[in-house]
C-alpha positions as MATLAB code, in Angstrom:
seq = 'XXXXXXXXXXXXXXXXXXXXXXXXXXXXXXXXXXXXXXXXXXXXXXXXXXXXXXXXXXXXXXXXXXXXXXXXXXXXXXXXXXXXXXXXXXXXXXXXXXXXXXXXXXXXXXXXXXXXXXXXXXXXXXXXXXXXXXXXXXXXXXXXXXXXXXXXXXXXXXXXXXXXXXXXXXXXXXXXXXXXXXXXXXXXXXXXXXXXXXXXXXXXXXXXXXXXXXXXXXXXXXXXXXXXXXXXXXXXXXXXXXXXXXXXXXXXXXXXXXXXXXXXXXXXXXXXXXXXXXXXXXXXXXXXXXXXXXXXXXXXXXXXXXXXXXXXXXXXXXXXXXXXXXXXXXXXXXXXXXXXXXXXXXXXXXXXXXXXXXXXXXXXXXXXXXXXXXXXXXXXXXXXXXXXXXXXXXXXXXXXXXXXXXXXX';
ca = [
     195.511   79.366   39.076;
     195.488   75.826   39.499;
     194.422   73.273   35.983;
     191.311   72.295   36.510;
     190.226   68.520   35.488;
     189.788   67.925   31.865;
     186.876   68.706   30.272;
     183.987   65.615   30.645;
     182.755   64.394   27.537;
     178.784   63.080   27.230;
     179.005   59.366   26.678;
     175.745   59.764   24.480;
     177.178   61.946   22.061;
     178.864   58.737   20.471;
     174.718   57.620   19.767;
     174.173   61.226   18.538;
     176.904   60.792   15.517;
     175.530   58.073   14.742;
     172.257   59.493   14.337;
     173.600   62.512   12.413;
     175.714   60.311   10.113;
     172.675   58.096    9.355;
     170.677   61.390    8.435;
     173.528   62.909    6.021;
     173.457   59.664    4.441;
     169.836   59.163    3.577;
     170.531   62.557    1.992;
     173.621   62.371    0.380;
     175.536   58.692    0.451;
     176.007   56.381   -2.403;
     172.673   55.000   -1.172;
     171.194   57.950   -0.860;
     166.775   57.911   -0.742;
     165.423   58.504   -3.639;
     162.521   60.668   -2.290;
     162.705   64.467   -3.250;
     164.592   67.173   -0.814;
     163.322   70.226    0.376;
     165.867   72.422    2.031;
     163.888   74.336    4.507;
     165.172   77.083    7.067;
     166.102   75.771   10.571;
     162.887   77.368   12.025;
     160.385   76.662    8.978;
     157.418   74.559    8.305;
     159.499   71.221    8.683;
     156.818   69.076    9.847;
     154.738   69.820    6.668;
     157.622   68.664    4.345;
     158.267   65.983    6.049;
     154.797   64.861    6.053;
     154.970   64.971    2.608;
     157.533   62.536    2.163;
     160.618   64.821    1.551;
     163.680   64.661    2.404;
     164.107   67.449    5.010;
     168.008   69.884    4.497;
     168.733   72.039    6.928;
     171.740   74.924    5.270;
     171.937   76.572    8.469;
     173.024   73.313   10.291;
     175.855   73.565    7.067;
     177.074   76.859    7.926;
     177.533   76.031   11.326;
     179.665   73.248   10.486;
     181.278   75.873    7.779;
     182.158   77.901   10.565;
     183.151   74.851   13.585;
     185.559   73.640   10.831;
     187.148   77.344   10.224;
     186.520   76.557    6.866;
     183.954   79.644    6.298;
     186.971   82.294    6.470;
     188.439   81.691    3.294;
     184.915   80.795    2.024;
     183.267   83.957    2.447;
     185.575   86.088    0.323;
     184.223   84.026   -2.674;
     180.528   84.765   -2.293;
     181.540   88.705   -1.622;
     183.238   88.532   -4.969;
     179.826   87.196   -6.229;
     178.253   90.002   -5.054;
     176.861   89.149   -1.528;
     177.886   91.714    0.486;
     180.486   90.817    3.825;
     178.282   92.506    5.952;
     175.450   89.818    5.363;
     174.975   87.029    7.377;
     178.119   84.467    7.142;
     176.060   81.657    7.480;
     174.919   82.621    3.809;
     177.880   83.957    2.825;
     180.329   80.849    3.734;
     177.802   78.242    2.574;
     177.266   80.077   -1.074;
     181.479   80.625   -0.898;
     181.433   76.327   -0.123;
     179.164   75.756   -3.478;
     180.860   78.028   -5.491;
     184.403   76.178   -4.640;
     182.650   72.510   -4.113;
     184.080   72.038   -0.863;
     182.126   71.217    2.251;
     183.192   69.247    5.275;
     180.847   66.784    4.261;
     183.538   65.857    2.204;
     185.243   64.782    5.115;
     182.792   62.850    5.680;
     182.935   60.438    2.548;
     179.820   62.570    1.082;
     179.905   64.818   -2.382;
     178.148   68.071   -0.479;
     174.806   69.932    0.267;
     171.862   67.933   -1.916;
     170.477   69.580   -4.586;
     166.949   71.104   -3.796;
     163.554   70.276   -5.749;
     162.107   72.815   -3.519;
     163.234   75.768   -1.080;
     160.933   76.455    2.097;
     161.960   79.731    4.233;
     160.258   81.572    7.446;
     161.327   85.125    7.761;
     160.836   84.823   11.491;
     164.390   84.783   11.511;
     165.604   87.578    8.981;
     165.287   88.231    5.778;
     168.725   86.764    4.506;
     167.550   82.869    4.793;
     165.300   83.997    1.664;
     168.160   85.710    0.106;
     170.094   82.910    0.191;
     167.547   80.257   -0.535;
     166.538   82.367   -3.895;
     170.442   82.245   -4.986;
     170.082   78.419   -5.178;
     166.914   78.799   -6.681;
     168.097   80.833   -9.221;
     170.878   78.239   -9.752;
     169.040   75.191  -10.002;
     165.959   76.785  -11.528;
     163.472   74.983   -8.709;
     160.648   77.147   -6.727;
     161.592   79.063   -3.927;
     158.193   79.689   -1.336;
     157.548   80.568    2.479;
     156.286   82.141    4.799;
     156.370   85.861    5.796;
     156.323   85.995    9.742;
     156.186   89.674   11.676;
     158.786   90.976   13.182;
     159.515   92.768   17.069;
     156.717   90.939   17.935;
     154.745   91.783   20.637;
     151.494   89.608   21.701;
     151.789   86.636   19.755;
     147.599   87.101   18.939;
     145.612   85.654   16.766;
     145.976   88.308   14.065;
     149.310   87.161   13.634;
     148.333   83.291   14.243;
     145.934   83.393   11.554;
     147.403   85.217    8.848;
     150.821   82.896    9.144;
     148.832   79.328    9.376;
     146.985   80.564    5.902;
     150.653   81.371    4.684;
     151.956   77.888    5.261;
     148.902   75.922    4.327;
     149.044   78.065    0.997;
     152.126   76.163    0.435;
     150.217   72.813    0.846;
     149.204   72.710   -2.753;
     152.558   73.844   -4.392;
     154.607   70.836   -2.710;
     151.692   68.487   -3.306;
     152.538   68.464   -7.126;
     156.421   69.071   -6.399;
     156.048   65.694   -4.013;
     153.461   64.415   -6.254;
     151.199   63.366   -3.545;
     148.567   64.202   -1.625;
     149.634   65.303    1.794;
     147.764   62.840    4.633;
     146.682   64.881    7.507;
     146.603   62.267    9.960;
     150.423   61.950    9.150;
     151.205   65.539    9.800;
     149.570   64.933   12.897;
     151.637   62.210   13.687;
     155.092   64.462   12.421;
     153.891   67.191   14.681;
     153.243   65.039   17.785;
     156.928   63.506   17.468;
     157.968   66.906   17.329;
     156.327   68.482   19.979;
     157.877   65.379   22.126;
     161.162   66.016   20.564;
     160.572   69.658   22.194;
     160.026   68.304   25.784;
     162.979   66.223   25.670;
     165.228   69.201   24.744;
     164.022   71.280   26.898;
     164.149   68.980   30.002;
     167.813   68.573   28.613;
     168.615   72.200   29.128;
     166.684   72.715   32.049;
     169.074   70.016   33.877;
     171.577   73.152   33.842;
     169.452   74.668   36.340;
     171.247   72.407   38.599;
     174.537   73.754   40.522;
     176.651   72.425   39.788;
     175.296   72.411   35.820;
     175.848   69.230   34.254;
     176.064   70.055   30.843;
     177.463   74.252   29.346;
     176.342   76.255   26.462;
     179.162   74.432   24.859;
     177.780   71.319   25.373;
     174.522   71.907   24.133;
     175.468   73.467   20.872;
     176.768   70.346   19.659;
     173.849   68.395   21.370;
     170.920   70.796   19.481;
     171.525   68.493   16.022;
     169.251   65.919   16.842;
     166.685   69.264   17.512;
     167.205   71.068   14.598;
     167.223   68.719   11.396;
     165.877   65.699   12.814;
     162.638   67.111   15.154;
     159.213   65.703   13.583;
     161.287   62.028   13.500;
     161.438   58.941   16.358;
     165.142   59.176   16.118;
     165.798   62.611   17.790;
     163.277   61.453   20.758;
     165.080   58.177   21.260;
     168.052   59.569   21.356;
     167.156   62.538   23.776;
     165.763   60.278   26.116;
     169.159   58.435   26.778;
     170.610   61.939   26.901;
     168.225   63.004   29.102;
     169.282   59.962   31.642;
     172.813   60.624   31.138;
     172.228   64.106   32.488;
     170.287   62.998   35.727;
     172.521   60.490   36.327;
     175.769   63.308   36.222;
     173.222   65.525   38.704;
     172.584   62.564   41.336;
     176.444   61.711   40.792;
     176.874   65.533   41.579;
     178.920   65.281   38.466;
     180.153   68.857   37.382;
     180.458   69.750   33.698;
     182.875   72.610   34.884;
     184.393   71.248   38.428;
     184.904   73.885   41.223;
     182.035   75.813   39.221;
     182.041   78.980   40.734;
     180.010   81.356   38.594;
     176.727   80.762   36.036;
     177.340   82.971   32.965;
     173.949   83.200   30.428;
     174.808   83.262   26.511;
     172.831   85.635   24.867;
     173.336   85.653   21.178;
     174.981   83.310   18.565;
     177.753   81.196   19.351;
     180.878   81.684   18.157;
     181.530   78.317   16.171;
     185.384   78.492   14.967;
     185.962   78.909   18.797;
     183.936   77.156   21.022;
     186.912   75.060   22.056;
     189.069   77.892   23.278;
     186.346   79.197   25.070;
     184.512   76.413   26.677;
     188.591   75.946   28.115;
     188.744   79.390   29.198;
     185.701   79.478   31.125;
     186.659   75.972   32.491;
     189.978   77.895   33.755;
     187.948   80.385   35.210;
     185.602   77.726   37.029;
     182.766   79.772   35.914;
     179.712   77.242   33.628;
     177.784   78.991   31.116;
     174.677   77.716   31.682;
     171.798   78.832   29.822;
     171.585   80.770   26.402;
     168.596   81.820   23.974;
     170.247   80.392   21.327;
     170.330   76.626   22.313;
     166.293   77.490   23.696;
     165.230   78.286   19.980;
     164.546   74.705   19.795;
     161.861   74.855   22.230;
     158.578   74.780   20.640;
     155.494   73.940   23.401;
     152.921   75.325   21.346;
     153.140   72.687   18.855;
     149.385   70.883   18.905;
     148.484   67.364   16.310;
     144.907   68.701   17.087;
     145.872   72.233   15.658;
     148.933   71.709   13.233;
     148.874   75.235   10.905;
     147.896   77.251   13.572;
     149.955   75.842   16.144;
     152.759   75.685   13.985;
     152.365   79.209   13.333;
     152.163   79.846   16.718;
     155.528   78.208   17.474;
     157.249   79.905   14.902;
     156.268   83.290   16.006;
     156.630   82.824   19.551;
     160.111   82.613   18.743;
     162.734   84.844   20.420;
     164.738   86.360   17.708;
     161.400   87.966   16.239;
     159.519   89.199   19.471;
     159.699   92.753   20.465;
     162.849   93.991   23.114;
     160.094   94.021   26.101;
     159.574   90.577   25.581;
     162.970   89.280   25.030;
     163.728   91.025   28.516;
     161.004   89.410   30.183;
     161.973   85.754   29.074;
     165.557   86.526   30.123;
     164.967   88.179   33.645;
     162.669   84.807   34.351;
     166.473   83.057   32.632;
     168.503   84.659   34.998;
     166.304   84.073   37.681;
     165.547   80.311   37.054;
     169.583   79.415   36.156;
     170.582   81.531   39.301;
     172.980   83.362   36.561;
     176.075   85.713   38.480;
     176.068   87.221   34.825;
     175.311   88.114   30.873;
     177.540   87.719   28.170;
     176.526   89.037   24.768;
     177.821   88.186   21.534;
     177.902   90.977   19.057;
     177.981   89.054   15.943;
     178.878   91.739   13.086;
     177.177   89.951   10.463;
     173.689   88.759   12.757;
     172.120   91.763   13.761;
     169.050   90.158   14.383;
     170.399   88.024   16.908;
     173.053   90.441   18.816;
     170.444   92.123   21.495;
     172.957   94.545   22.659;
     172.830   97.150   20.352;
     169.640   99.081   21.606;
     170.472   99.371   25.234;
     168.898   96.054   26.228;
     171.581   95.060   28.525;
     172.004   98.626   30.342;
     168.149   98.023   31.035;
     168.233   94.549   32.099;
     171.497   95.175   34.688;
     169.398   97.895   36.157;
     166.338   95.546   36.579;
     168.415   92.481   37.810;
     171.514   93.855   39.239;
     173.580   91.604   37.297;
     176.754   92.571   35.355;
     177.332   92.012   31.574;
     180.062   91.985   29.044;
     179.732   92.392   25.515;
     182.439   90.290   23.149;
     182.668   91.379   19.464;
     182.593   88.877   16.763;
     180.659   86.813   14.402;
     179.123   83.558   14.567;
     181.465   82.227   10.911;
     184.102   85.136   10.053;
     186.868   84.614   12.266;
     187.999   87.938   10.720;
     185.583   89.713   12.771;
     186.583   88.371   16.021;
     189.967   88.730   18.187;
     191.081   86.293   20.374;
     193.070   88.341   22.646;
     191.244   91.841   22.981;
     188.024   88.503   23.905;
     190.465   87.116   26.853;
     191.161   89.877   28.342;
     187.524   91.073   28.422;
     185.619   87.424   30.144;
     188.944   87.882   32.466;
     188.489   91.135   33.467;
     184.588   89.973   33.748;
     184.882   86.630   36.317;
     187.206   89.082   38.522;
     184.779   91.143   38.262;
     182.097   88.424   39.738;
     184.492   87.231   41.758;
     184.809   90.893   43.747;
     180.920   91.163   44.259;
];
């Protein structure tokens, strides 16, 4: 099989580190704000804190550069020793391993590490491990530790479940009033929740380009291009920068510029990514002129129920409409309209060992959806941070054995 051309880099991405680097060093440079932080969890009340005037962290966003750097392998084993078992989530694991050593690629970066909290804000929507780990640090540092409860296999997002989490998240109005030590201004959560919700448009418009064929942007791609959409959302920044990303991506599409050229297959993600080996694989598929194209993962940034006119309930709404806590009926609904929308030849799943709550293979899911859409699927075992879990080879052979598989009809 011929090379194929070398992989296209987005010219925007140079804006985007720029971006990033200005928000790690509001929170952590020698010139650091002097406004309070709140770590929150990467799906949580965000807009609220921000309104308030904190300083928004994001640890997920951490452990996923734990894991891109392949430093969370030799991390982890010190948080097990702790007493956190290995079969817990690895983002927790490798980011309570990098405090307990003091080393962080942030450090690479000319910054000490993670800021300390005055406050930890988590949503369950996601598991229950992001309040795990948040209570660790707030056991450390002695701080509060509050959030929000949200249901679980979700069915009908009503308004049962609307109500009873927008009076869980304005019941944490009051608490980070006096931990802010002001008042919060309504009109400016309105305003937070309006960038936001534009924030959400962009991104979405971004991934939607893939719909294209040829796709001008992967999965790979967008994993790195998400930061802007996960810790800086409810800011002008991420919407400014979006917009020239957004261009970019039109521009590649009217070029008929290819992220994978010769793209011959359209792959959908489901799952987490892999992080210590998105390079390997965004080269393999490139070798196999076959574009992943559309994932769930990179779409948990979409939030289009966000409303300034409605911001507790429609910021409960968005954070229960989410896909990792709806029921299996619904999560194969949104992804036959995926496949369907993305023209996808075929599903990849990622069995993460330490994410069950975001590996949907596990309860027959994809035997269901192949019989429904007639598409094909391979399941790769790994984890989204312990490398340990995941082999390289036994992977190969597998998406190989998959594209001929495509490729044979």
């Amino acid at each position: 099989m011929p090379a194929p051309a070398e992989r296209k880099g987005i010219e925007a991405t140079k804006k985007m580190k720029g971006l990033m680097g200005g928000y790690f060093m509001e929170l952590m440079g020698e010139s650091a704000s002097d406004k309070k932080v709140a770590w929150c969890t990467s799906v949580g009340p965000a807009e609220l804190l921000i309104a308030l005037g904190f300083n928004v962290y994001f640890p997920e966003n951490h452990g996923a550069m734990l894991g891109a750097t392949r430093m969370a392998t030799d991390l982890i084993p010190l948080a097990n020793a702790r007493g956190f078992s290995p079969d817990i989530c690895s983002y927790l694991t490798s980011d309570i391993g990098s405090y307990i050593k003091g080393e962080s690629p942030f450090n690479k970066m000319n910054l000490p590490g993670p800021p300390k909290a005055d406050v930890l804000v988590f949503n369950t929507n996601q598991c229950r491990d992001v309040q795990d780990w948040f209570q660790f640090y707030a056991r450390e540092w002695d701080v509060p530790c509050i959030g929000v409860h949200t249901p679980r296999g979700i069915g009908d997002v009503d308004d049962i479940i609307i109500q009873g989490v927008a009076r869980q998240i304005k019941a944490l109005v009051e608490p980070l009033e006096q931990i802010a030590g002001q008042k919060l201004d309504y009109d400016k959560l309105k305003e937070v929740i309006g960038l936001s919700r534009e924030c959400t448009e962009l991104w979405k418009a971004i991934l939607k380009t893939a719909a294209n064929a040829p796709a001008p942007l992967t999965f790979f791609d967008a994993t790195i291009q998400m930061g802007p959409a996960v810790v800086l959302r409810g800011t002008q920044g991420a919407i400014d920068y979006y917009k020239i990303l957004l261009a970019e991506l039109k521009q590649r599409i009217a070029d008929g510029v290819a992220a994978v050229e010769g793209e011959k297959f359209r792959i959908y993600w489901e799952g987490m990514p892999i992080w210590g080996k998105l390079k390997p694989l965004s080269m393999q598929f490139m070798e196999l002129s076959t574009a992943i194209v559309a994932s769930t993962y990179c779409n948990s940034w979409i939030f289009d129920d966000l409303d300034p006119d409605k911001p507790f309930e429609s910021m409960a709404r968005a954070y229960s409409e989410l896909f990792i806590c709806r029921s299996d009926d619904r999560k194969e609904a949104y992804m036959e309209t995926m496949i369907e929308k993305f023209k996808i030849d075929g599903v990849l799943y990622h069995d993460a060992k330490t994410c069950p709550n975001n590996s949907n293979n596990r309860y027959d899911m994809p035997q269901r959806l192949q019989a429904k859409t007639g598409k094909p699927f391979v399941v790769v075992n790994g984890d989204l941070n312990d490398l340990r879990l995941y082999s390289e080879e036994q992977t190969r052979t597998n998406i190989e054995a998959f594209i001929e598989q495509l490729a044979e009809g």
